[in-house]
Backbone as numpy.savetxt, mean C-alpha at the origin, in Angstrom:
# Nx Ny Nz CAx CAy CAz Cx Cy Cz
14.19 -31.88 -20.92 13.63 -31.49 -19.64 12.11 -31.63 -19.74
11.66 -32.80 -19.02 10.14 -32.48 -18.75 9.43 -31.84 -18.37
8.12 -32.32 -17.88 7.01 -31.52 -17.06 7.45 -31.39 -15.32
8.20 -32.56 -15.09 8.26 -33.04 -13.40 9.62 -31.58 -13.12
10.41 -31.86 -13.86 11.69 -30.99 -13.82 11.09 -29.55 -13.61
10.31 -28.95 -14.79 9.93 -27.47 -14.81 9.44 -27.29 -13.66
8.08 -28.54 -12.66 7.47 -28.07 -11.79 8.51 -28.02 -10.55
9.65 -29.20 -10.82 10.50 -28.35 -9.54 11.23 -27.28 -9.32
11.44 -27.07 -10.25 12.55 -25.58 -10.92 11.12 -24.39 -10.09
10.15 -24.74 -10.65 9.51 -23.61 -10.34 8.74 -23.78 -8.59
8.95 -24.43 -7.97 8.77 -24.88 -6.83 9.80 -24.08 -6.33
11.37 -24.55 -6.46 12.55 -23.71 -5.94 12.70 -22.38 -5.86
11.77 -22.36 -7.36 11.87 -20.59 -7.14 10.94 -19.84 -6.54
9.84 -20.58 -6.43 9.08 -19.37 -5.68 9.56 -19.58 -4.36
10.08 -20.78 -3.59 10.22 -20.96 -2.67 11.45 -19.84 -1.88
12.30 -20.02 -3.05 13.59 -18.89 -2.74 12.85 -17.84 -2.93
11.95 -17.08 -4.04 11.45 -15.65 -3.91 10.42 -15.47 -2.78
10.06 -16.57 -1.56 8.84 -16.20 -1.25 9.99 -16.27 0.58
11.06 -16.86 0.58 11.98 -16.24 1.50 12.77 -14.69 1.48
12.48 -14.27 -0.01 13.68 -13.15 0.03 12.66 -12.30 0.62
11.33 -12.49 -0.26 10.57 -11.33 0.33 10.18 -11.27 1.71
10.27 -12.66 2.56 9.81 -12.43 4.32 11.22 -11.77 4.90
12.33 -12.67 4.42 13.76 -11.44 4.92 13.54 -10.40 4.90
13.41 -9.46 3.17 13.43 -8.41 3.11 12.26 -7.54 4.09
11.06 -8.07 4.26 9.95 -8.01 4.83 10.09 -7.70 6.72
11.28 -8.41 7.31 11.86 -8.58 8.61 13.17 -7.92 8.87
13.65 -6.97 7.66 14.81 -6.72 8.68 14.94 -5.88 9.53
15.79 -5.35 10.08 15.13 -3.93 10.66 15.94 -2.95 10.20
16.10 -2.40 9.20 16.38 -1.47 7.96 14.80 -1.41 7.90
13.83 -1.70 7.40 12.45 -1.63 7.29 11.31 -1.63 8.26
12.11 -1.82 9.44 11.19 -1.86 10.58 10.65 -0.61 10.60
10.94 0.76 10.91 10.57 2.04 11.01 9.70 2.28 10.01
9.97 2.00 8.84 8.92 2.33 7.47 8.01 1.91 7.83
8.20 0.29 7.88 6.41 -0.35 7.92 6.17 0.06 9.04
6.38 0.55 10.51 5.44 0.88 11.37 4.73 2.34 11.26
5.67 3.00 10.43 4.87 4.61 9.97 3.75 3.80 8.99
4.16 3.10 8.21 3.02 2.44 7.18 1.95 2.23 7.85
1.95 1.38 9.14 1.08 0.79 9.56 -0.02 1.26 10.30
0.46 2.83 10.74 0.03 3.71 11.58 -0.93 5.08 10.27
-0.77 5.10 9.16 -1.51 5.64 8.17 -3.04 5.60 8.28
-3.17 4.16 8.35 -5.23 4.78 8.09 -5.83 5.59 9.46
-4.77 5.42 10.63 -5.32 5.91 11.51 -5.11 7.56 11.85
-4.58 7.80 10.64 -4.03 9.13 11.10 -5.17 10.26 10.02
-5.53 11.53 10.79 -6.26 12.01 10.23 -5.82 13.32 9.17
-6.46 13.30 7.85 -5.45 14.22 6.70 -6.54 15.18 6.60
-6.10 16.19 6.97 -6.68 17.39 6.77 -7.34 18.16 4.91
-6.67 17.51 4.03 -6.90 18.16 3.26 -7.88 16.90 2.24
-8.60 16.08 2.57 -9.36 15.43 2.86 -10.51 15.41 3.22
-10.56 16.35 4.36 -12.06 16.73 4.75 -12.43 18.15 4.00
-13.39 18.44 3.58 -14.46 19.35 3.16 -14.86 20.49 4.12
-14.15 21.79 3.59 -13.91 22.46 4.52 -15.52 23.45 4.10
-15.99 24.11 5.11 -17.13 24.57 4.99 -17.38 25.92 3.61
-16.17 26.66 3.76 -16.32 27.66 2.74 -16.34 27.23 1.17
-15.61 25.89 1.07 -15.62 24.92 0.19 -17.35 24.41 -0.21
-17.69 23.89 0.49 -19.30 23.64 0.34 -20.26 24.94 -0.08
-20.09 26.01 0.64 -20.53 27.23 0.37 -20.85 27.65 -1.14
-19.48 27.89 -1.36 -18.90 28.33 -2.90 -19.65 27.54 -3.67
-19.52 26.06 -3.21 -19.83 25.10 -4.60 -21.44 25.69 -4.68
-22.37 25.84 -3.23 -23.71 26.06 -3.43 -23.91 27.17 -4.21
-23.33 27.80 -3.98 -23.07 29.34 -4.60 -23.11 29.35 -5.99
-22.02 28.71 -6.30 -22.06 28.43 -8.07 -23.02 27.45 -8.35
-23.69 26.62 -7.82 -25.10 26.16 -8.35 -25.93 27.00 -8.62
-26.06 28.07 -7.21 -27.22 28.98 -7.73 -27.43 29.91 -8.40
-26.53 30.22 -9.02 -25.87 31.22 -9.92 -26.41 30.90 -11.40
-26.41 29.62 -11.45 -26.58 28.69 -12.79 -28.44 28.52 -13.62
């Protein structure tokens, strides 16, 4: 088996792995996930932001020091 053979072998395969993943990618078993996915950066996480008594404290224990 040559060089020409390996590069088609490996042509086939990504070609077949680069369909499984747009199937798997499209069905709608996954539809609901990826649109919660997709809806993430826009959503705001509370425990994330820097809550004021938080800032306080930390000044607090600076000045303490």
């Amino acid at each position: 088996m040559g060089l020409p053979e390996f590069r088609g072998i490996a042509i086939l395969l990504s070609l077949l792995g680069f369909a499984g993943i747009f199937w798997w990618a499209f069905t709608k078993r996954n539809t609901k996930r990826f649109d919660e996915a997709s809806k993430l950066p826009f959503t705001e996480d509370e425990s994330l932001e820097p809550n004021a008594t938080d800032l306080n404290s930390t000044a607090d224990k600076d000045a303490e020091k």
